[in-house]
N, C-alpha and C positions, 0 to 999 in steps of 0.2 A: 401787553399781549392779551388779547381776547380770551375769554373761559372756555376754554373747549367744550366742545356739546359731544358727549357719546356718544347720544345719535347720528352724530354726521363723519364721527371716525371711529372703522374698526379696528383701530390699535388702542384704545381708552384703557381697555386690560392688557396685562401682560402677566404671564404665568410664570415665580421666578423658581430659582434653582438653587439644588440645595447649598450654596457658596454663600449664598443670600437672597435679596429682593431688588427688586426694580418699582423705584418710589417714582408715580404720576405725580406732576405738580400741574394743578390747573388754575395759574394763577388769575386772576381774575377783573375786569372791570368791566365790559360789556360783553351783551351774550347775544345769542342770534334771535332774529324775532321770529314771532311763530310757536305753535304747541303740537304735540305728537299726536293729539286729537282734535280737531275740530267741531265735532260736533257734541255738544253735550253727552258725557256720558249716561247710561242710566242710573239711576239710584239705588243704592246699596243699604241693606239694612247692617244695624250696628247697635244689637240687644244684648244687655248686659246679660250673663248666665252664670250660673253655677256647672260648675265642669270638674272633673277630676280629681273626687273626693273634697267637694266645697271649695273650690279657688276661685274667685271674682273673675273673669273673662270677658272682657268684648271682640266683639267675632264682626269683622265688613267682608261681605260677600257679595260679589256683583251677579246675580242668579242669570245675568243675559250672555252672561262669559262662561264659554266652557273652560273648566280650571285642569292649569298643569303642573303647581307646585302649591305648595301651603306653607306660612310663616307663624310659628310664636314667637312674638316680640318680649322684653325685660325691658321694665322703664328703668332709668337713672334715679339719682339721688331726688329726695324731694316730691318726685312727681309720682303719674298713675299711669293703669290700664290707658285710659282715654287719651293721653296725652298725643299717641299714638294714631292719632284720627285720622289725621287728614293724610299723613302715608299709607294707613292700612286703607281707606279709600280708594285713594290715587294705583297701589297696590293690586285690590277686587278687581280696579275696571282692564288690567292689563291680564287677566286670568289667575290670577295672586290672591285666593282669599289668605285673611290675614284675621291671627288671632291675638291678641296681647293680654295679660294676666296682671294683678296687682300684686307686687312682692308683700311680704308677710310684715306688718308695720304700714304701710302706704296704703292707700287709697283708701278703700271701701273698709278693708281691717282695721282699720283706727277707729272704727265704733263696730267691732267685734268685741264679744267678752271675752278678754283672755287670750285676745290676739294682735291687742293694739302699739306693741314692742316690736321691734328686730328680733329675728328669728332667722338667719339665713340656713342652717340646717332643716328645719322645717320647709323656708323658701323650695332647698334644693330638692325637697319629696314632691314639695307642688309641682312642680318642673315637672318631674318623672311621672308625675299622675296624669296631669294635663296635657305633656309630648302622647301618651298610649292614648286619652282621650281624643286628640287630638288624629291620631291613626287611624282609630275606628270609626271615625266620622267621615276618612278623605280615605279609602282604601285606593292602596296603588298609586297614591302620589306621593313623590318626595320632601320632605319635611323639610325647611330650613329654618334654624332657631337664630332670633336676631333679638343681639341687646346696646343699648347704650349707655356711655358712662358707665357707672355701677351697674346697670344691667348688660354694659358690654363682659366686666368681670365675672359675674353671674353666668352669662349665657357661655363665658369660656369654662368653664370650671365643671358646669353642668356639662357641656361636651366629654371633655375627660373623664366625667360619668358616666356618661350615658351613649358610648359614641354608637349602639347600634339602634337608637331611637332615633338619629341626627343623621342629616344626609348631607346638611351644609350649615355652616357657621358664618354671620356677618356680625361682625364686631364695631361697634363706633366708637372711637376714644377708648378703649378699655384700662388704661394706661393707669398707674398709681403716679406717675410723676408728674404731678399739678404745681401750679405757684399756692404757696400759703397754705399744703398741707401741713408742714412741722407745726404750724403755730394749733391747727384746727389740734394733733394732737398733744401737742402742749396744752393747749386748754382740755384736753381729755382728761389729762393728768392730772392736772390741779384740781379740776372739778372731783372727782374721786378723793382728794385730799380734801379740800374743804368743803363738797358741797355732792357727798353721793347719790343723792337722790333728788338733785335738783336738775333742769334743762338747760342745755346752751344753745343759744338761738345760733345757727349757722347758716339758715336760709338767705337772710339777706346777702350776705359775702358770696354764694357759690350761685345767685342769680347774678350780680352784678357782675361778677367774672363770665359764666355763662353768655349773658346775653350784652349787647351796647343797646339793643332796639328797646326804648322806652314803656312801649305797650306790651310787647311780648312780657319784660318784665313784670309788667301791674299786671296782666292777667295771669300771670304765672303765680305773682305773691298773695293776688288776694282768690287765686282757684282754690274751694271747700276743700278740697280732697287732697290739697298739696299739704307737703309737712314740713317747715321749718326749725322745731325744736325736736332736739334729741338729749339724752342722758348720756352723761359720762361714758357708761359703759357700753352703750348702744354705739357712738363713736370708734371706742377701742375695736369693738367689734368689725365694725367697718371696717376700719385700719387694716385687719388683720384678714380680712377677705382680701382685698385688694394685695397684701403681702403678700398671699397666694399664689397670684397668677402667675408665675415663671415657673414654680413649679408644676403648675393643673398643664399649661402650657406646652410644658416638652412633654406628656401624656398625649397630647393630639399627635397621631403620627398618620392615619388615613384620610380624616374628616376635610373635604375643602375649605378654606378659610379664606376670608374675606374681611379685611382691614379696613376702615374710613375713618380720615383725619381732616378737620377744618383746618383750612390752612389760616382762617382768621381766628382763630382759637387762642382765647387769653385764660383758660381754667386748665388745660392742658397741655403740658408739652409736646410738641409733634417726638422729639425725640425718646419720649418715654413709650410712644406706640410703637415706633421703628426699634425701640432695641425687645420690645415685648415679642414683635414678629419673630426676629430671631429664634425664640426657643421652640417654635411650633415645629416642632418634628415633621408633619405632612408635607410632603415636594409641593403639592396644590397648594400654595399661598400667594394672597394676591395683597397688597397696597395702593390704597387711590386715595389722594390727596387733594378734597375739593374747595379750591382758593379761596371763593369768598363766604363759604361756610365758618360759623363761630363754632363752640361748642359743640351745641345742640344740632344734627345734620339733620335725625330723624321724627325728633318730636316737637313738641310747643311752638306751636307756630310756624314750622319753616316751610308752611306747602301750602298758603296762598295764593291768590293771582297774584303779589307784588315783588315774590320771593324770583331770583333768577334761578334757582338754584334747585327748583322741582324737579321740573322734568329736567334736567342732568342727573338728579339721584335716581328717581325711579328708573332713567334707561341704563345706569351704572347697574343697581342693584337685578334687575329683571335681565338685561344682559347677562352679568355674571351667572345668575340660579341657570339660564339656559344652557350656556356654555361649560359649567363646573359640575353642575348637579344635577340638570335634567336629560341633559343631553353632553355630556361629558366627553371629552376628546380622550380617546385611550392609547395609553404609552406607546411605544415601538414595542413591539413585540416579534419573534420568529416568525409567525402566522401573519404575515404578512398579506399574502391575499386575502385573509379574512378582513384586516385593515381595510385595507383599498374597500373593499366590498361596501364597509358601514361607513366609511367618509371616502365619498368618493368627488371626483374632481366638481360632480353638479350640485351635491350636496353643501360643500365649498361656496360654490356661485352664488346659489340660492340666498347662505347666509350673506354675503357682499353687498346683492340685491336688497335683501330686507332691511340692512343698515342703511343703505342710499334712499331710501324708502322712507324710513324715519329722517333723516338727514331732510328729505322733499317736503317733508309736513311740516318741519321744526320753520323751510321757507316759505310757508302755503304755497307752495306748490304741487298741489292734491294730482293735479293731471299726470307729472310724475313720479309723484309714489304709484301710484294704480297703476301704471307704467310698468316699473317694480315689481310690485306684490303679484301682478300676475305673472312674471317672469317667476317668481320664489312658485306659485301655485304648479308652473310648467314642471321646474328643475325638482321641486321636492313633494310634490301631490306621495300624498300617506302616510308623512310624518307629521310632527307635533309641530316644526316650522311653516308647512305650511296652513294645520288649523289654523298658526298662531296669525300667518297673512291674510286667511282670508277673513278672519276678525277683524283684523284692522282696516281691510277693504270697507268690509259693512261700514265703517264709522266715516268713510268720505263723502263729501257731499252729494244728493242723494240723482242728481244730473246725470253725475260721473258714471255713477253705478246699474242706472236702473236701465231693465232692456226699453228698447222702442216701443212704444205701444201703438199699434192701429194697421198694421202690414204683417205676415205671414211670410216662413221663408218658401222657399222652391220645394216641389214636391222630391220624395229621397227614398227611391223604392228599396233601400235595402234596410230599411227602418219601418218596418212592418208594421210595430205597435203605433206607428205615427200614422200611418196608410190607413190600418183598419179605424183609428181614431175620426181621420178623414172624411171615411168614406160612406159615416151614417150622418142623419141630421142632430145628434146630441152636440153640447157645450162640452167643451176639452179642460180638466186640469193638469196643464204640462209640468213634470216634477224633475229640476231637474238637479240632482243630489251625486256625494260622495262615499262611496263605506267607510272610510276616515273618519270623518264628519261627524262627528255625536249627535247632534241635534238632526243629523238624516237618521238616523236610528229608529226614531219614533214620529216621525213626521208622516210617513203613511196610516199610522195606525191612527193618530192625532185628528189626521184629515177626514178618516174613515167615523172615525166619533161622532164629530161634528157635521159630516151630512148626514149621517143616522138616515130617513125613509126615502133621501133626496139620492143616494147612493145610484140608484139607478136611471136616475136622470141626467147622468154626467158621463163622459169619458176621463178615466184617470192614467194616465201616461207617465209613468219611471223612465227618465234617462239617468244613465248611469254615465259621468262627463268623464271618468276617466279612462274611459274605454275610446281606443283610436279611432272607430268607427263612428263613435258619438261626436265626432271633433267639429262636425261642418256645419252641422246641427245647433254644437253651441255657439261656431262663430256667427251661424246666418242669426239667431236669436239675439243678440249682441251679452250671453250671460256671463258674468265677470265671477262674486263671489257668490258661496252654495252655502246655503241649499238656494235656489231661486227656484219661486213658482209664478207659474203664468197661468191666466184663464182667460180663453180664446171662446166665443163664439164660437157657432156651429158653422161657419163659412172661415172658421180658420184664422179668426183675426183678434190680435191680443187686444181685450179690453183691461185688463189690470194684469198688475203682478204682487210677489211679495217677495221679499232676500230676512231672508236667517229663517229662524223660528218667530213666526210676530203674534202666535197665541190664538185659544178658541177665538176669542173675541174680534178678532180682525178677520181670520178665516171667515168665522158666521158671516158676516158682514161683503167681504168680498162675493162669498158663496151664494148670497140672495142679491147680489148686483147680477152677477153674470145669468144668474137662470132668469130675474126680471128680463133684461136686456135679449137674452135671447129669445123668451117669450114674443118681446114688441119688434125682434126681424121675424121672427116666424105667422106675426099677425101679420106684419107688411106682403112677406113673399103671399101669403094667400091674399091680399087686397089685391096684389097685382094680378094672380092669375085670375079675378075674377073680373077686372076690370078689364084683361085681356081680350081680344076678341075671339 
C-alpha cells in the first residue's frame, strides 16, 4: 500500500472523541511524484539570536510569505536549535515562520559558564520567556509550540504551563516507552554508586536506534553542538521528566494537540505514544502515524530532496495548524445560524479545492491546481484561505500565471477611472489588488515612492478585483493571483507586468521601460504626422 500524500486526501486528519483517537497509518513504500512547489522557493534567513532573557534561538522566515501562524520548536535528546533547519525552512516558505531554541545543556550552552548541565526547570522559564518574545514579535498570530523526542516531553509539559501563551501543541514521539530505556537507567544508577561524577556516553546507542541512514548518523555524531555524554544525575533527571508526562498531560484539557509517530521507529514505541494520547484531556486531539518515518520525523536530516516523507510532513503539520489553530472548526453550538454563517457550504468547497490543488502539484499538474486555486480565490476571497491560494498561485509557473502582454481589453464605460486613464496621451500603471491582501496595503504607497518626480507622467489605476463590477475587467486582463500590476502604453497596450510585491528595484526598472518605450511611440506618431501629407 502506497504512503498517502496529505495533499491529495482530505481525510489525512481526523478529530477524535473523547472515548478515544483515530490512529492514521500511512504505511509506506512509494509515494507520488512531484512537490507542492515547483518553483524554487525564495530564501529564508536563519540568524542565530538571543531572545527571551539570553535563550539561543534560530528564527527561518520567508520575508516573501505573508505569515499566518508562528512555531517554537524543542529539539530532542542529544541535538540543537539548528537541527531544525531544513523543517523551519520548508515551514517559512508555506507562511510558517519558525523559531527553534537550544534546551539548557545542548547546543550553544555547553560552552556557557554555568550553564553547560541539564537544567529543565530553567529550560521550562526559557520557554515562557521566549513563547512572550515570541508574541511581541508576531502580534496577532497564533503561536504553536512544537517538540520532539524529549522536546516533544518538554513542549508537553510546557503547555500545561503555560496553556495561554500556546494556541497549539505538535508533539513527535514524546513517549517515555522506548526499547533499552531500563538499561539507560540502570546505568544511571550504578554510575551514582561508583562513579558520581563521571559521564556515560549514551549518544551512540540513541543514534543507532534513532536513525538506520548511515550519513544522517555521522553527521549527527560528529555535529560540534550535539551532546553525547551525560552524568549520572543529568540521566536520572531526564528520566524523571519524561516520568512526567501523564501527569502534565491530563492538565491539557483546551489546547489542540497534535500527535506524530514514525511508523518505522526503532527508539520508540508506537504504543507508548498512543497510550500517552489518552490522558490529554482536550476533545481536539489528533494522531498521524507516518509509515516510513524513523524516529526522527522533524529534525536531522529528514527534509532533503531524497527523503519521501517531506512534503507529507509539512502538508500534515500546516494542514492541521489551519484547520485546529488558525482557522479552527467550532463545536455545535445552539447559535446555529451563526455557525452556518462562519463555515458555510463555500467555505467547505473552497477548502476541498485547495487540497485538489495540492494533490495537482504533488502530479505537476500546475494547469490544474491554478484550476483550483482560483476556484478557492472565487469561494473564499477575504479570508486567510484564500491569501493562503493566492500564494501558492504565485509560485506556478510563470506561463500559467502571467496576463497577455501586447492587446488591451474592450473599452468598459462603467469603469470610469479606466476611460479617463484612456483618454489622455500618458502611460497607464493598472493595479489590480485586494483589501485582504497584505502586500496590497502598501503597494500604492510603494509605487508612489518610487516614481517620486515621474508621478506625473503616468496614469495610476486601483482595481479593486473583488468587487462584481470589476469582474470583466479582470477576465479580459487574463489576471489570476493579486496583487497584479500591468503597465500599458499610452495606446492601451500592456507592455509588462508584475504579480505579488516584486520590490523598489523591479518597479524602478519596469518604470523606466515603460516611460522609455512610450517616449519612442510618441517620437513615431509625431514622425508620422510629419511625414503625412
Amino acid at each position: 500500500m502506497p504512503l498517502i500524500k496529505a495533499c491529495t486526501t482530505p481525510t489525512i486528519l481526523a478529530r477524535t472523541t473523547s472515548l478515544g483517537f483515530l490512529l492514521l497509518l500511512a504505511v509506506a513504500s512509494a509515494a507520488l511524484p512531484g512537490q507542492c512547489l515547483p518553483r524554487k522557493p525564495p530564501a529564508t534567513t536563519s540568524p542565530k539570536v538571543v531572545i527571551g532573557h539570553d535563550v539561543p534561538v534560530q528564527i527561518w522566515r520567508d520575508i516573501s510569505v505573508t505569515p499566518w501562524a508562528v512555531l517554537l520548536c524543542i529539539h530532542g535528546l542529544s541535538l540543537h536549535a539548528k537541527s531544525f533547519e531544513a523543517f523551519g525552512k520548508a515551514m517559512s516558505h508555506v507562511g510558517v515562520p519558525s523559531y527553534a531554541m537550544d534546551v539548557r545543556g545542548f547546543g550553544s550552552w555547553q560552552n556557557a559558564q554555568g550553564a553547560s548541565h541539564l537544567d529543565f526547570e530553567k529550560a521550562f522559564a526559557d520557554i515562557k520567556n521566549t513563547l512572550e518574545a515570541v508574541r511581541r514579535s508576531n502580534p496577532g498570530l497564533p503561536v504553536v509550540l512544537v517538540g520532539e523526542s524529549m522536546g516533544g516531553a518538554i513542549a508537553l509539559q510546557a503547555t500545561a504551563a503555560n496553556p495561554e501563551l500556546i494556541d497549539g501543541l505538535i508533539c513527535s514521539v514524546p513517549s517515555r516507552k522506548n526499547s533499552g530505556q531500563s538499561s539507560t537507567g540502570m546505568k544511571a544508577a550504578i554510575g551514582l554508586i561508583y562513579h558520581p561524577n563521571g559521564e556515560i556516553d549514551v549518544g551512540d546507542k540513541v543514534i543507532r536506534k534513532a536513525t538506520q541512514e548511515i550519513q544522517v548518523a555521522e553527521d549527527w555524531e560528529h555535529d560540534p553542538l550535539s551532546r553525547m555524554d551525560y552524568s549520572p544525575k543529568e540521566l536520572l533527571q531526564f528520566r524523571n521528566l519524561m516520568n512526567n508526562n501523564q501527569i502534565k498531560a491530563a492538565q491539557i484539557t483546551n489546547t489542540p494537540v497534535l500527535f506524530l509517530q514514525g511508523g518505522s521507529d526503532k527508539l520508540v514505541k508506537p504504543a507508548g505514544t498512543i497510550g500517552l494520547l489518552k490522558y490529554i484531556k482536550a476533545k481536539d486531539k489528533d494522531l498521524v502515524v507516518v509509515g516510513t518515518a524513523q524516529h526522527l520525523i522533524l529534525e536531522q536530516g529528514q527534509f532533503d530532496d531524497t527523503h519521501v516523507i517531506k512534503d507529507d510532513v509539512i502538508t500534515i503539520v500546516s494542514s492541521w495548524i489551519d484547520k485546529h489553530v488558525a482557522n479552527p472548526e467550532t463545536e455545535p453550538s445552539e447559535d446555529a445560524t451563526n455557525l452556518m454563517s462562519k463555515y458555510s457550504d463555500a467555505t467547505r468547497q473552497a477548502r476541498g479545492h485547495f487540497k485538489m490543488a495540492e494533490g495537482s502539484l504533488l502530479l505537476n499538474d500546475a494547469e490544474t491546481a491554478k484550476d483550483h486555486l482560483a476556484t478557492v480565490l472565487r469561494l473564499a476571497h477575504g479570508t486567510m484561505l484564500a491569501q493562503k491560494a493566492d500564494q501558492l498561485m504565485l509560485t506556478l509557473p510563470e506561463h500559467l500565471i502571467a496576463p497577455p502582454v501586447g492587446t488591451g481589453p474592450h473599452d468598459d464605460a462603467e469603469l470610469v477611472s479606466i476611460n479617463a486613464a484612456k483618454s489622455n496621451d500618458k502611460p497607464t500603471i493598472l493595479i489590480f489588488c485586494a483589501p485582504w491582501i497584505d502586500s496590497c496595503k502598501t503597494l500604492l504607497e510603494d509605487l508612489n515612492r518610487v516614481l517620486g518626480v515621474d508621478q506625473n507622467k503616468v496614469n495610476i489605476v486601483w482595481i479593486n478585483a473583488d468587487r462584481e463590477d470589476t469582474q470583466s475587467l479582470v477576465k479580459e486582463y487574463g489576471i489570476g493571483p493579486l496583487p497584479a500590476v500591468l503597465y500599458m502604453t499610452y495606446n492601451n497596450e500592456v507592455l509588462l507586468y508584475s504579480l505579488g510585491n516584486p520590490g523598489d528595484a523591479v518597479t524602478r526598472s519596469r518604470i523606466r521601460k515603460l516611460l522609455a518605450a512610450d517616449a519612442e511611440l510618441h517620437a513615431k506618431d509625431r514622425e508620422k504626422k510629419v511625414a503625412s501629407p
